[in-house]
OpenMM code with the backbone's topology and positions (N, CA, C; nanometers):
from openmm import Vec3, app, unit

residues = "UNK UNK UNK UNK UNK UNK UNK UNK UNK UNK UNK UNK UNK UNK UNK UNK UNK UNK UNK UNK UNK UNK UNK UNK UNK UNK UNK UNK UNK UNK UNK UNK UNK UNK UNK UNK UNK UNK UNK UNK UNK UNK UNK UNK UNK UNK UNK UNK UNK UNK UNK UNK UNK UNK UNK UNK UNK UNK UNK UNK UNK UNK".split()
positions = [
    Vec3(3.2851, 18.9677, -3.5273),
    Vec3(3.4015, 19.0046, -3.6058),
    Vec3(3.3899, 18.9411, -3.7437),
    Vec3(3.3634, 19.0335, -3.8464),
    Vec3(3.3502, 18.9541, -3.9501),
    Vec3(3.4940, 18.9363, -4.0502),
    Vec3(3.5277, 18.8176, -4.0470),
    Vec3(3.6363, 18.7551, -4.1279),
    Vec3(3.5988, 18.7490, -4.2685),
    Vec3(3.6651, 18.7882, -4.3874),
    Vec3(3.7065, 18.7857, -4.5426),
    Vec3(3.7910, 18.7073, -4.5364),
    Vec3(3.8226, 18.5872, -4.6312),
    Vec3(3.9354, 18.5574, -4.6768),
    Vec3(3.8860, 18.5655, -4.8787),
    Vec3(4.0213, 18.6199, -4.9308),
    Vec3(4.0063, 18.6372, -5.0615),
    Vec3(4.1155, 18.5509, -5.1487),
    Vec3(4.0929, 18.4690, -5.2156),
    Vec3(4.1894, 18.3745, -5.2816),
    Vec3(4.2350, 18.4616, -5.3789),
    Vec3(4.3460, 18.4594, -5.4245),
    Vec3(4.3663, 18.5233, -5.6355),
    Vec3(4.4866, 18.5441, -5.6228),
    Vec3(4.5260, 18.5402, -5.7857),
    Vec3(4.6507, 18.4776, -5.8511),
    Vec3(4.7737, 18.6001, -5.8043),
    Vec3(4.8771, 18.5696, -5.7722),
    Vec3(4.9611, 18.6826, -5.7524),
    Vec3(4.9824, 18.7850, -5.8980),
    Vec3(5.0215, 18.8553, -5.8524),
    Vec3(5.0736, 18.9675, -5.9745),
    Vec3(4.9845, 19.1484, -5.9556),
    Vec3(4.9414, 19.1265, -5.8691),
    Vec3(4.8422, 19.2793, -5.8417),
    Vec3(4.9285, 19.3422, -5.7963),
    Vec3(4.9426, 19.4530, -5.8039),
    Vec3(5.0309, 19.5861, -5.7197),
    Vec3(4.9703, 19.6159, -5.5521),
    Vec3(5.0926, 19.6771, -5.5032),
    Vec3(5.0219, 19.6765, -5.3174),
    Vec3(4.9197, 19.7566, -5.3658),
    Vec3(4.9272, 19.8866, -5.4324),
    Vec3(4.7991, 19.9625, -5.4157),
    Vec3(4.6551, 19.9047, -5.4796),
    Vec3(4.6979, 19.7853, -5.5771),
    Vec3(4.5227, 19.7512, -5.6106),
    Vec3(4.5086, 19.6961, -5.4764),
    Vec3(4.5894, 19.6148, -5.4252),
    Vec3(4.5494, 19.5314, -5.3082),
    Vec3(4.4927, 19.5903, -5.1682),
    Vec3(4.5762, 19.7281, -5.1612),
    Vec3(4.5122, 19.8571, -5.0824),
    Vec3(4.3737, 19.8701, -5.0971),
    Vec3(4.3668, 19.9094, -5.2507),
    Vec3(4.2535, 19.9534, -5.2370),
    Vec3(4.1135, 19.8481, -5.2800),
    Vec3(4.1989, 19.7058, -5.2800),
    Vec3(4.0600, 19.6054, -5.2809),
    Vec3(4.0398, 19.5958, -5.1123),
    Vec3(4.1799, 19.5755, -5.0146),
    Vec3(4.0753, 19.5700, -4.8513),
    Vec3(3.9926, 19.6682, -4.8555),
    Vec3(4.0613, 19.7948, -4.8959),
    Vec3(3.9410, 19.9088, -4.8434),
    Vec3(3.7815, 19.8960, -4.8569),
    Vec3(3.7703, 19.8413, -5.0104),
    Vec3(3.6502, 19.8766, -5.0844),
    Vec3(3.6029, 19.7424, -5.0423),
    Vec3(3.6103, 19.6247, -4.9833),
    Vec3(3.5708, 19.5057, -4.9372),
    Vec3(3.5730, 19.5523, -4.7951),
    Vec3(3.6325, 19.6098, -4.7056),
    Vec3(3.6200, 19.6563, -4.5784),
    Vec3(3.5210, 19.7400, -4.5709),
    Vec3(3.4792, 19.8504, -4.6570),
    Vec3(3.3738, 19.9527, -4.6497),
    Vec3(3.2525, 19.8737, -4.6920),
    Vec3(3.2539, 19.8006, -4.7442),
    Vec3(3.1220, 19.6637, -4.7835),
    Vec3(3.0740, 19.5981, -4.6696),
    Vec3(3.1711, 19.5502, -4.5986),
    Vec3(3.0832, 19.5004, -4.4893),
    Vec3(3.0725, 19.5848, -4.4077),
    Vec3(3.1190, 19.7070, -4.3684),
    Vec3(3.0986, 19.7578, -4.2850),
    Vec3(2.9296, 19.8587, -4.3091),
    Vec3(2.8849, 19.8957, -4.4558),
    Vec3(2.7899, 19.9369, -4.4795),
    Vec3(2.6798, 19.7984, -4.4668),
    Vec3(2.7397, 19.6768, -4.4873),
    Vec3(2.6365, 19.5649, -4.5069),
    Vec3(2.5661, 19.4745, -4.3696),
    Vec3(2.6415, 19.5431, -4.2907),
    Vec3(2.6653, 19.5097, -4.1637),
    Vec3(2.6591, 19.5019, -4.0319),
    Vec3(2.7200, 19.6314, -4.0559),
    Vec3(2.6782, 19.7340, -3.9339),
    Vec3(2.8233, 19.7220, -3.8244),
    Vec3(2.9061, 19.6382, -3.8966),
    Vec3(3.0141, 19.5976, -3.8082),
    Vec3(3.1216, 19.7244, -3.8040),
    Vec3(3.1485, 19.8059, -3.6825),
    Vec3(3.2605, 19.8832, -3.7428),
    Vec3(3.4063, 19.7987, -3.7826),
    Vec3(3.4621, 19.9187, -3.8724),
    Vec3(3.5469, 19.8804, -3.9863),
    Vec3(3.6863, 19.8537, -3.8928),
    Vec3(3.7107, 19.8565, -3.7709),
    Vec3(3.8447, 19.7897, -3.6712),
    Vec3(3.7813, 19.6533, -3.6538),
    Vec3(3.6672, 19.6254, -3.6621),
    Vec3(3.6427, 19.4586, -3.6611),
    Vec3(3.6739, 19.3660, -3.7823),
    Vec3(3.6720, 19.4391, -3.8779),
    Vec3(3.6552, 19.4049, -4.0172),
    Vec3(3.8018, 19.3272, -4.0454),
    Vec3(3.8171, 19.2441, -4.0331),
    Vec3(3.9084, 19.1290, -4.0570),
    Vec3(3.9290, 19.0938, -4.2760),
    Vec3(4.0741, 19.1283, -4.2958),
    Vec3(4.0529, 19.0386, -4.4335),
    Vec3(4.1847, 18.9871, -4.4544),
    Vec3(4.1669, 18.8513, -4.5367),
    Vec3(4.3140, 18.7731, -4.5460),
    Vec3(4.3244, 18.7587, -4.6599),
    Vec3(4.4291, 18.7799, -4.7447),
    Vec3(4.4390, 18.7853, -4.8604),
    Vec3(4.5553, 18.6985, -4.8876),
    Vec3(4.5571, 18.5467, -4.9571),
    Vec3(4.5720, 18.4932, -4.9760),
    Vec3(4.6207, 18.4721, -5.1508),
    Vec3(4.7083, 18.5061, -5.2345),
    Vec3(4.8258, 18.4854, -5.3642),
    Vec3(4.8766, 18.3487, -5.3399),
    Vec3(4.8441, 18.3097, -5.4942),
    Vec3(4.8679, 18.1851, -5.5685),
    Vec3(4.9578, 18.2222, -5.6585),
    Vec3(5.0749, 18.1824, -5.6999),
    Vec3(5.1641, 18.1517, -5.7747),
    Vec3(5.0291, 18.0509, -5.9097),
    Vec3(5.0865, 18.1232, -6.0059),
    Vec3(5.0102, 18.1054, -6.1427),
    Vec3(5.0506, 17.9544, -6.1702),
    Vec3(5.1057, 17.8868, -6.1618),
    Vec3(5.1194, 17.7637, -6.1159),
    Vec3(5.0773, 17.6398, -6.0300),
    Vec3(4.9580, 17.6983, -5.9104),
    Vec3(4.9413, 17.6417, -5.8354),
    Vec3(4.7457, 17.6292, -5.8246),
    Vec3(4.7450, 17.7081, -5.9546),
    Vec3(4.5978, 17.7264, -6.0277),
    Vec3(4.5473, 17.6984, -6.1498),
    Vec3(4.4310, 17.6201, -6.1586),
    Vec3(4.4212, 17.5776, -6.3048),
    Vec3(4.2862, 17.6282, -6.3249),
    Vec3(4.2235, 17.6257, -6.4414),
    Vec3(4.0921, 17.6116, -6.4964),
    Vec3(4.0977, 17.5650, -6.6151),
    Vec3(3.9660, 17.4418, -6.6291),
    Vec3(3.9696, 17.3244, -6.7492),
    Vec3(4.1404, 17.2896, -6.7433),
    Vec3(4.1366, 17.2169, -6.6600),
    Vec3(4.3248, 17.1337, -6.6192),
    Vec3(4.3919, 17.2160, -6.6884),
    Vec3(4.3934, 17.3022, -6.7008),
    Vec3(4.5651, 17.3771, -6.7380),
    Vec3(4.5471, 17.5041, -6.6607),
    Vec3(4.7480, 17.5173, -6.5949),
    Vec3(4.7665, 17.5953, -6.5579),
    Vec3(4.7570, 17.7003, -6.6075),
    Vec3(4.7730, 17.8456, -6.4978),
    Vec3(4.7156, 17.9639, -6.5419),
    Vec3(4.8681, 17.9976, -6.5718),
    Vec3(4.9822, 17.9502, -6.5365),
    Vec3(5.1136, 17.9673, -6.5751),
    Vec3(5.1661, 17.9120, -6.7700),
    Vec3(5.0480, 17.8034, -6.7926),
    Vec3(5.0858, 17.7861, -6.9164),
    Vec3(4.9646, 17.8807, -7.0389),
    Vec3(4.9226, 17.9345, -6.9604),
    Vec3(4.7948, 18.0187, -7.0682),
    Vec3(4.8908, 18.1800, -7.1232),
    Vec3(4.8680, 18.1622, -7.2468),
    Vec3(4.9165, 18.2319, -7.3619),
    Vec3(4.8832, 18.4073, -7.3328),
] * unit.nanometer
topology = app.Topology()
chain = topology.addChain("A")
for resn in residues:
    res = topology.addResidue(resn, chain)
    for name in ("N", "CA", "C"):
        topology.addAtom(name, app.Element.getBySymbol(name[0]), res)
């Protein structure tokens, strides 16, 4: 059973998020060989606040 987990910042719409399992689900399933009811993904949103790069938040970037 192959497990995805995907970290990233909240603010995407359900349908990008639709259509990022899909296109990450059809990846392993071509990479794989695993059929796509095994295909596990967890998608995991961060509040822009709770993420930085070079110490500053992604909540204080312009």
């Amino acid at each position: 059973m192959p497990l995805v987990h995907i970290e990233l910042i909240e603010g995407r719409s359900e349908e990008q998020l639709k259509n990022l399992v899909k296109d990450v689900t059809d990846a392993v399933t071509k990479n794989t060989g695993a059929p796509a009811e095994h295909v596990h993904v967890v998608l995991s949103e961060m509040k822009k606040n709770r993420y930085s790069v070079a110490g500053v938040l992604k909540s204080e970037e312009k």
